[in-house]
DSSP file (Angstrom, degrees, kcal/mol; ACC not computed):
  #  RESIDUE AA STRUCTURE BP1 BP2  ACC     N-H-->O    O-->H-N    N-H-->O    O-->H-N    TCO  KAPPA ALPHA  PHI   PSI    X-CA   Y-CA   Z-CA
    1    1 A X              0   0    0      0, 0.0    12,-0.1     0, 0.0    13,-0.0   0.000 360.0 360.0 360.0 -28.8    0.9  -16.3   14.3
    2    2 A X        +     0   0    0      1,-0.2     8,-0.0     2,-0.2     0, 0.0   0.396 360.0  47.1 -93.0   3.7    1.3  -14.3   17.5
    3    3 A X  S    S+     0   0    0      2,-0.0     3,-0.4     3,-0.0     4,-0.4   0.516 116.9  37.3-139.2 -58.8   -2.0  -12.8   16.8
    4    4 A X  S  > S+     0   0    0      1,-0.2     4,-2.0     2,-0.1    -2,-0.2   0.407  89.9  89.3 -89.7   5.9   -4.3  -16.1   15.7
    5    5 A X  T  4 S+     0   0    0      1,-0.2    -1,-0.2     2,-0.2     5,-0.1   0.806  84.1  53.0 -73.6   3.5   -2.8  -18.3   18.2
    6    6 A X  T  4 S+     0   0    0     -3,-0.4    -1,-0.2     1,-0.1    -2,-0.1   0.815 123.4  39.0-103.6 -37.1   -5.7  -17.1   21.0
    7    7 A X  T  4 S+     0   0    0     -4,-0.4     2,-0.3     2,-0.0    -2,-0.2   0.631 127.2  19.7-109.3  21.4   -7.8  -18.1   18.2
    8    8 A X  S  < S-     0   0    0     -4,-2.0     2,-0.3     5,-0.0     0, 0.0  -0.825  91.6-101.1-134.7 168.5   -6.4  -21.4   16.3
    9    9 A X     >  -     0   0    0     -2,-0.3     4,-1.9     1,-0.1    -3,-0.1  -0.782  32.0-120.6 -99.8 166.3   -3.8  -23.8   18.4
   10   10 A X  H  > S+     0   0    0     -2,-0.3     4,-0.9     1,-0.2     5,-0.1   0.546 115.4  64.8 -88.4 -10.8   -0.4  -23.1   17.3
   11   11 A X  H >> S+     0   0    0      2,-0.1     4,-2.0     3,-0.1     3,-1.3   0.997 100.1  52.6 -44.2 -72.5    0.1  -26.7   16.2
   12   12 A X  H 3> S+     0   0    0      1,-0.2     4,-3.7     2,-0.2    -2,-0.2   0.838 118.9  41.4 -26.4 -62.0   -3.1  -26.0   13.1
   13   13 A X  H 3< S+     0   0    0     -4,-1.9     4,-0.4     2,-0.2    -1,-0.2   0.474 108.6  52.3 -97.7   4.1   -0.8  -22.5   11.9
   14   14 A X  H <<>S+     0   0    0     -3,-1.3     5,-3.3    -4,-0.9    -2,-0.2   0.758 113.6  49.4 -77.7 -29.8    2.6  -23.9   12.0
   15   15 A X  H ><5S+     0   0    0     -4,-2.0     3,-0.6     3,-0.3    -2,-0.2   0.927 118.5  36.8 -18.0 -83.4    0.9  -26.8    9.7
   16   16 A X  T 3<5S+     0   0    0     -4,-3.7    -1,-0.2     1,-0.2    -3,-0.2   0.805 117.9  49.9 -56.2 -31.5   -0.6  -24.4    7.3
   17   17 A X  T 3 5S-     0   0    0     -4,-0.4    -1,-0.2     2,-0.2    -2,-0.2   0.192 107.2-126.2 -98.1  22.2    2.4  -21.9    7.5
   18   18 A X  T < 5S+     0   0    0     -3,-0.6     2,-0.4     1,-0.1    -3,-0.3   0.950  73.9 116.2  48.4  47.4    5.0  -25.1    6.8
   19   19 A X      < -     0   0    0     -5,-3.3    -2,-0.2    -4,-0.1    -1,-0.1  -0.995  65.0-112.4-144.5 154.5    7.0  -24.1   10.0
   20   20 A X     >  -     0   0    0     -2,-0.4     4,-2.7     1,-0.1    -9,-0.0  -0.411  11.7-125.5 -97.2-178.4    7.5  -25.9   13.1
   21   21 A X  H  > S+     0   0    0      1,-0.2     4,-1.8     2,-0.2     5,-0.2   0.798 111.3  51.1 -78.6 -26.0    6.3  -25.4   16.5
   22   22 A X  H  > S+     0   0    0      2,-0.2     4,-1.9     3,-0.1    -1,-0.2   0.825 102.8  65.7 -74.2 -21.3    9.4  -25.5   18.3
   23   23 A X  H >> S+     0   0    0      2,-0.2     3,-1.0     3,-0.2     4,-0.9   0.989 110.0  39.3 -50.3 -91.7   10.7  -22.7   15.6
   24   24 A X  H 3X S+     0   0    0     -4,-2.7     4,-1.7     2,-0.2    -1,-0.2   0.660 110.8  50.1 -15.0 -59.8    8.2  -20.3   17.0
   25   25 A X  H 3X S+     0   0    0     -4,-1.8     4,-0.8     2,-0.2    -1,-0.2   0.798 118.0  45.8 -74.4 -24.2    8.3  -20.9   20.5
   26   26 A X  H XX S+     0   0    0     -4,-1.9     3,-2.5    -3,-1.0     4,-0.9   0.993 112.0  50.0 -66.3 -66.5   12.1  -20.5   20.0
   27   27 A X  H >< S+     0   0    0     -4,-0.9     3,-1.2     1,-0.3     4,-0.4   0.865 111.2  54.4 -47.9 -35.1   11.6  -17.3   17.7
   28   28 A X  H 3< S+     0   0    0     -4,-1.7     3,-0.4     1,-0.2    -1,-0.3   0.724 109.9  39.2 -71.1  -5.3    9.3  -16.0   20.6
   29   29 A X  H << S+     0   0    0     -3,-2.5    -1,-0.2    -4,-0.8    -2,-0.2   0.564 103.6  75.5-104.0  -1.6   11.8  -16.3   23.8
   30   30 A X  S << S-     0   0    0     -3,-1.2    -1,-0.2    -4,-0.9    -2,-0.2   0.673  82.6-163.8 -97.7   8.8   14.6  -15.1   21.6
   31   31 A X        -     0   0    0     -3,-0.4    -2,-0.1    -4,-0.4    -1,-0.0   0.169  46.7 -14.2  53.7-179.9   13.6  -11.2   21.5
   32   32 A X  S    S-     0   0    0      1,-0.1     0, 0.0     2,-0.1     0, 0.0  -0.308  71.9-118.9 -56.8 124.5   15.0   -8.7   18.9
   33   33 A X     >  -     0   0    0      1,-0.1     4,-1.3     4,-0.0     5,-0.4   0.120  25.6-109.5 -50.3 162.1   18.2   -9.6   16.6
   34   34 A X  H  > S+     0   0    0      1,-0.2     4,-1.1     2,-0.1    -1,-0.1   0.828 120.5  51.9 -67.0 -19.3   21.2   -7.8   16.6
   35   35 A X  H  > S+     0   0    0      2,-0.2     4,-1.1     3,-0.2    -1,-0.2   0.547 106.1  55.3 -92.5 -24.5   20.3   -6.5   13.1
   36   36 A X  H  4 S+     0   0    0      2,-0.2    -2,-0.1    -3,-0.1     5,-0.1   0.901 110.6  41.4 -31.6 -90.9   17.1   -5.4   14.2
   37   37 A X  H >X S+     0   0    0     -4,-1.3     4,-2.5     1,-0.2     3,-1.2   0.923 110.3  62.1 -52.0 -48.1   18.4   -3.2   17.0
   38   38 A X  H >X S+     0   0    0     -4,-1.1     4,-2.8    -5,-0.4     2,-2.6   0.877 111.1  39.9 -59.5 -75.1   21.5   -1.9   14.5
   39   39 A X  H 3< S+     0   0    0     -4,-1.1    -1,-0.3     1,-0.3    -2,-0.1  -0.264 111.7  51.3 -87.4  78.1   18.9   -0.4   12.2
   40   40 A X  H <> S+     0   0    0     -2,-2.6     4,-2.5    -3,-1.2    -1,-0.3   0.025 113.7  50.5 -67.1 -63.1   16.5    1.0   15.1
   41   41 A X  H <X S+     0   0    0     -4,-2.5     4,-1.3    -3,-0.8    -2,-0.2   0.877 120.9  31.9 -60.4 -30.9   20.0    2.4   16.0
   42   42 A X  H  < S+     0   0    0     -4,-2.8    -1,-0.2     2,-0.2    -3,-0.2   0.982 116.9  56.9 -82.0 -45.4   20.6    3.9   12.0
   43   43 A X  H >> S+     0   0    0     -5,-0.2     4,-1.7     1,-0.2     3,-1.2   0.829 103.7  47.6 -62.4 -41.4   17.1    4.6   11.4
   44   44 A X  H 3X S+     0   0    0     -4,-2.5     2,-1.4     1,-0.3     4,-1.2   0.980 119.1  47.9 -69.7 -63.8   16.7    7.0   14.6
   45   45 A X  H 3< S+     0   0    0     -4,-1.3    -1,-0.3     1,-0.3    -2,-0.2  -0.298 108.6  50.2 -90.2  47.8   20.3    8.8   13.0
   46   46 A X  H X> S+     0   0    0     -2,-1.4     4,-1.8    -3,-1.2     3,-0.5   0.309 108.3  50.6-100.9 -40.8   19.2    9.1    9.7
   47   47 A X  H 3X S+     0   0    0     -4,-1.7     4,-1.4    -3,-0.5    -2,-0.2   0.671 118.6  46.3 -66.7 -28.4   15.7   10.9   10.7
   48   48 A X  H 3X S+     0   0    0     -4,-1.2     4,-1.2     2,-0.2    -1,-0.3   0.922 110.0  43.5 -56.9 -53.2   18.0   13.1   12.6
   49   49 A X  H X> S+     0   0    0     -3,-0.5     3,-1.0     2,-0.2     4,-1.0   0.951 114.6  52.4 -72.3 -36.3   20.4   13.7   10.2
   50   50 A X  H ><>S+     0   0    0     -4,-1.8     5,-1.4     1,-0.3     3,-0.7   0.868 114.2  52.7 -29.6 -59.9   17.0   14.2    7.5
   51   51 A X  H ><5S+     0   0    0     -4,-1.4     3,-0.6    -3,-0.2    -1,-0.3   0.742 106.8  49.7 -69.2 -31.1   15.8   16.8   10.5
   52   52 A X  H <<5S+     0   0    0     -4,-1.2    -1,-0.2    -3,-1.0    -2,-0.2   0.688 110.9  42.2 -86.2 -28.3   18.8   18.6   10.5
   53   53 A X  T <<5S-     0   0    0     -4,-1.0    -2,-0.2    -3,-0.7    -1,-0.2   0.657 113.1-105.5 -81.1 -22.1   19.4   19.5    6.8
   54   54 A X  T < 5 -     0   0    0     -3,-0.6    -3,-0.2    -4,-0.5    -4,-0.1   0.250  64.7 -66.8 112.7 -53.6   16.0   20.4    6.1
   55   55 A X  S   <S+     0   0    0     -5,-1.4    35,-0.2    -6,-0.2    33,-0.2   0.755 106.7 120.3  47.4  61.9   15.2   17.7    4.5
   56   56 A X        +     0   0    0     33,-0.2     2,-0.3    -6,-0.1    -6,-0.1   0.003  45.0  91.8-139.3 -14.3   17.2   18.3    2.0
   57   57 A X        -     0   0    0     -7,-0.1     2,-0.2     3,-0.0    32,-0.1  -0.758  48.6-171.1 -89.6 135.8   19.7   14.9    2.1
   58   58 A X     >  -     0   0    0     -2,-0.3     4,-0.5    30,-0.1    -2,-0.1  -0.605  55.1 -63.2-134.2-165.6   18.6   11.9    0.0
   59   59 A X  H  > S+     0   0    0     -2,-0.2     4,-1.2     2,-0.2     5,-0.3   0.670 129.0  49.2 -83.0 -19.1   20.5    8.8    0.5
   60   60 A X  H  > S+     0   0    0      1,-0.2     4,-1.7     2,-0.2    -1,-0.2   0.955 117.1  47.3 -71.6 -51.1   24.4    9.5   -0.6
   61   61 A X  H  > S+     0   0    0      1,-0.2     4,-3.1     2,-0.2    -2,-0.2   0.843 114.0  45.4 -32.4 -33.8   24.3   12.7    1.5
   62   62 A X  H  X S+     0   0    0     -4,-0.5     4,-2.0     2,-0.2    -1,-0.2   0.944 114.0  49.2-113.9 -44.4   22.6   10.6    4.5
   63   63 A X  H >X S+     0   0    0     -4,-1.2     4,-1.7     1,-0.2     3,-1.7   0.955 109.4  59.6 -62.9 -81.7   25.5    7.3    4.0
   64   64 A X  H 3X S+     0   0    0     -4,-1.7     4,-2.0     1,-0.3    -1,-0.2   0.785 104.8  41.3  -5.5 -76.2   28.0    9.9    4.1
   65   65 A X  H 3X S+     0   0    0     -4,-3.1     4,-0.7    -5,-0.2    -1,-0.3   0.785 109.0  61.3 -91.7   6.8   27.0   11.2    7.4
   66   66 A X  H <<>S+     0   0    0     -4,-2.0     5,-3.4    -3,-1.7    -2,-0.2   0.728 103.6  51.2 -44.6 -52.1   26.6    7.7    8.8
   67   67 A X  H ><5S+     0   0    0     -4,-1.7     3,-6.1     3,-0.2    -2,-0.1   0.933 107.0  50.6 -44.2 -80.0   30.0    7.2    8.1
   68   68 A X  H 3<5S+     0   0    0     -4,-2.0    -2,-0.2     1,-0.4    -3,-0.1   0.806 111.8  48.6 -15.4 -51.1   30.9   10.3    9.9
   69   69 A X  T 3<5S-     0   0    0     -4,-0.7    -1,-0.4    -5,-0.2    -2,-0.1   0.084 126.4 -99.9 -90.5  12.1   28.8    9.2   13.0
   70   70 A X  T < 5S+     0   0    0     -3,-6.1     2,-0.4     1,-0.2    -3,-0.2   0.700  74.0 146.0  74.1   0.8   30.6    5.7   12.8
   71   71 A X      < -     0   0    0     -5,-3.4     2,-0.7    -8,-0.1    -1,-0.2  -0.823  45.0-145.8 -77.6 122.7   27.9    3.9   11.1
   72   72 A X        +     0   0    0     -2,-0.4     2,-0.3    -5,-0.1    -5,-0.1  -0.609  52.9 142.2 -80.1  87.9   29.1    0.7    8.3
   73   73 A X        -     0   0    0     -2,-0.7     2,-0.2     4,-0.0    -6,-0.1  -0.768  44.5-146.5-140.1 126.9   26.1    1.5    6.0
   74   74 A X    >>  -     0   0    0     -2,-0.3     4,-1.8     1,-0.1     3,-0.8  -0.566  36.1-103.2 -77.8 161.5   26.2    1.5    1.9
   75   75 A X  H 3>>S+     0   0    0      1,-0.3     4,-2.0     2,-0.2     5,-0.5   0.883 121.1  58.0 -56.9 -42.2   24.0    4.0   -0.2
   76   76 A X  H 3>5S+     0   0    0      1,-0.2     4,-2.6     2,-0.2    -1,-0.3   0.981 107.7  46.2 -54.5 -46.6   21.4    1.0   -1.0
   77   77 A X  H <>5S+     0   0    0     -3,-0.8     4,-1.3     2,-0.2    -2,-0.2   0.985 112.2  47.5 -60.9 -65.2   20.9    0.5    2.6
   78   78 A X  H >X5S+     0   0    0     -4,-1.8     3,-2.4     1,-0.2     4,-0.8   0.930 114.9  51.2 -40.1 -79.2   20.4    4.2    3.5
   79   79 A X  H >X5S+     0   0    0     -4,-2.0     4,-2.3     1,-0.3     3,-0.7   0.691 109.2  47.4 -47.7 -43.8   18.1    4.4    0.6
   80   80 A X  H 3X<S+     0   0    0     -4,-2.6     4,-1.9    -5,-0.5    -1,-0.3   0.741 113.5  42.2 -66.5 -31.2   16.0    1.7    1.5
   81   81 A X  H << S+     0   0    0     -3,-2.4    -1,-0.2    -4,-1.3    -2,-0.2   0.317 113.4  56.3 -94.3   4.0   15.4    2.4    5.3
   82   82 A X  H XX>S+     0   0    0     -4,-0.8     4,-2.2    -3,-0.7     5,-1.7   0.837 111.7  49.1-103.0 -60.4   14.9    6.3    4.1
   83   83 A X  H 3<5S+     0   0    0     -4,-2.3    -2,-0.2     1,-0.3    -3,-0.1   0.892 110.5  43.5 -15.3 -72.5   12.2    4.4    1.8
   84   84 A X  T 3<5S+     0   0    0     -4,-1.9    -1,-0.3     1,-0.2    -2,-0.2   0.715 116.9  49.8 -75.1  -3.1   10.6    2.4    4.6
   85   85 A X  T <45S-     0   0    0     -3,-1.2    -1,-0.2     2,-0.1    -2,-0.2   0.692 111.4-125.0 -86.8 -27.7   10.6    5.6    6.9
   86   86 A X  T  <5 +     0   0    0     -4,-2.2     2,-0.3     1,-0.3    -3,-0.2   0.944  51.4 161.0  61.0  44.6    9.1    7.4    4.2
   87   87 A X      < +     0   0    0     -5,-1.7     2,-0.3    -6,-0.0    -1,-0.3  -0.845   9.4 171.0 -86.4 124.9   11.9   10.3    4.0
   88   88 A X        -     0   0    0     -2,-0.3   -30,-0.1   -33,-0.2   -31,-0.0  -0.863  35.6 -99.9-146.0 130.2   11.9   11.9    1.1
   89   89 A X        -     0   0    0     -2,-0.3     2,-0.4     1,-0.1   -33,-0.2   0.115  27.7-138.4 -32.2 146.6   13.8   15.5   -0.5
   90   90 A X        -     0   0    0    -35,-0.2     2,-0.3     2,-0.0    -1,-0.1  -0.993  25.2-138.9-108.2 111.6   11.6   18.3   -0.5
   91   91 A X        -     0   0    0     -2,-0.4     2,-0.7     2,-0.0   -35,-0.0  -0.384  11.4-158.0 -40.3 106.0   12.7   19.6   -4.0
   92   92 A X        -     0   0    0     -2,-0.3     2,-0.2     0, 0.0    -2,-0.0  -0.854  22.3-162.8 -88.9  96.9   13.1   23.6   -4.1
   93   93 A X        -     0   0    0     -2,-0.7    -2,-0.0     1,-0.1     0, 0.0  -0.543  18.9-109.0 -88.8 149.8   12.7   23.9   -7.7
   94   94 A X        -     0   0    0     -2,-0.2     2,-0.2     2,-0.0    -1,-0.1  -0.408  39.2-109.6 -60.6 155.0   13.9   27.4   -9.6
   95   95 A X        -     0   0    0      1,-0.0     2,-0.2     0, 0.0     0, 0.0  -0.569  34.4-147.8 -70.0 157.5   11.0   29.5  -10.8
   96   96 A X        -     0   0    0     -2,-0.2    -2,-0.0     0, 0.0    -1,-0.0  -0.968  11.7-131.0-151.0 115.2   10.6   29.6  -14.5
   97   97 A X        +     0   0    0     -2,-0.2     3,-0.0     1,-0.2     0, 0.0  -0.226  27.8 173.0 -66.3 138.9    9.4   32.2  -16.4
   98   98 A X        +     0   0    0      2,-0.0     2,-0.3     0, 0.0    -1,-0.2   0.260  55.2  80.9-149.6  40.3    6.8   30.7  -18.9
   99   99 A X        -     0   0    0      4,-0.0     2,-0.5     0, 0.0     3,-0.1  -0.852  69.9-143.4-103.5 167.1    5.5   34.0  -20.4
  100  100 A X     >  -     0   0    0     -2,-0.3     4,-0.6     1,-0.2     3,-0.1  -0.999  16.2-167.5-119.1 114.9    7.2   35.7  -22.9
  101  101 A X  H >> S+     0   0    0     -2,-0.5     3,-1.7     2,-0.2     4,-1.1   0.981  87.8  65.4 -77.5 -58.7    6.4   39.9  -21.7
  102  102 A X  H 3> S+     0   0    0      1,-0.3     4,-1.0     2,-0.2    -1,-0.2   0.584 100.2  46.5 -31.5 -19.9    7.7   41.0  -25.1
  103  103 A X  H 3> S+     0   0    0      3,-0.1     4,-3.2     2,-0.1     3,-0.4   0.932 115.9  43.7 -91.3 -49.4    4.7   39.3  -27.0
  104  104 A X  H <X S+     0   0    0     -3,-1.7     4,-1.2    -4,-0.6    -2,-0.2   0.833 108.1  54.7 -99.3 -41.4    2.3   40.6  -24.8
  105  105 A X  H >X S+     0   0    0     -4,-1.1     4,-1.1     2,-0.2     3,-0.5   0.938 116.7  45.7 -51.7 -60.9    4.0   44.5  -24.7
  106  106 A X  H 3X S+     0   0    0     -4,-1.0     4,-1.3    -3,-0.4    -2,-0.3   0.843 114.4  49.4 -73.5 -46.2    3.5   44.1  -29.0
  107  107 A X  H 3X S+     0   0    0     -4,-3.2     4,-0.8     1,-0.2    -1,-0.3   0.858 105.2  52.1 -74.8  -8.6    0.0   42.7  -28.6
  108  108 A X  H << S+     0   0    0     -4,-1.2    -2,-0.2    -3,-0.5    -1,-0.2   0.836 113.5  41.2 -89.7 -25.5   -0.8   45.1  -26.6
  109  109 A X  H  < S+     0   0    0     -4,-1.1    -3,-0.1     1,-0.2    -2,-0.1   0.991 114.0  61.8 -59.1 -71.3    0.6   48.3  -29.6
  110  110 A X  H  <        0   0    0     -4,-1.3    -1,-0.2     1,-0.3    -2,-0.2   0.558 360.0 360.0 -31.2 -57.1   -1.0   46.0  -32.0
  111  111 A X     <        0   0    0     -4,-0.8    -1,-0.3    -5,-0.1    -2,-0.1   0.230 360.0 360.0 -81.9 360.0   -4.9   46.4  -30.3
């Protein structure tokens, strides 16, 4: 809305968008929630704690040290703002052999 109002009046797109006009001008003077600002405050300490591991912590690790820091957050909630941040494990996987040398030793007597 805050974006087409220079070109529609804000009357016209609370209309179409079923919301009223004093609901707007009210959302606009009232600035950022408190629930906002808490996860701005979690999101900046999970991307630290993500930087600090590695990036190597997926979301029970990362609730863990949230707790730890004094942050109230459950696993779903870490997971989901590691989501919209677009944190994700970097996986070390083992190598895995996927020759067999012994065949190859015997084809090679064989020739």
């Amino acid at each position: 809305m805050k974006q087409h109002r220079l070109k529609y009046p804000v009357e016209l797109i609370c209309k179409v968008l079923n919301a009223s006009e004093s609901g707007y001008y009210n959302w606009l003077s009232s600035g950022p929630s408190k629930r906002w600002n808490e996860n701005q405050e979690i999101i900046q300490a999970i991307h630290v704690i993500f930087e600090d591991n590695h990036q190597s912590y997926g979301s029970p690790r990362i609730t863990v040290e949230l707790e730890k820091r004094g942050f109230k957050v459950f696993r779903p909630r870490a997971a989901r703002m590691m989501k919209a941040s677009n944190l994700q494990v970097r996986r070390n996987r083992k190598f895995k052999h996927t020759t067999d040398s012994t065949i190859i030793i015997r084809l090679h007597q064989i020739v």
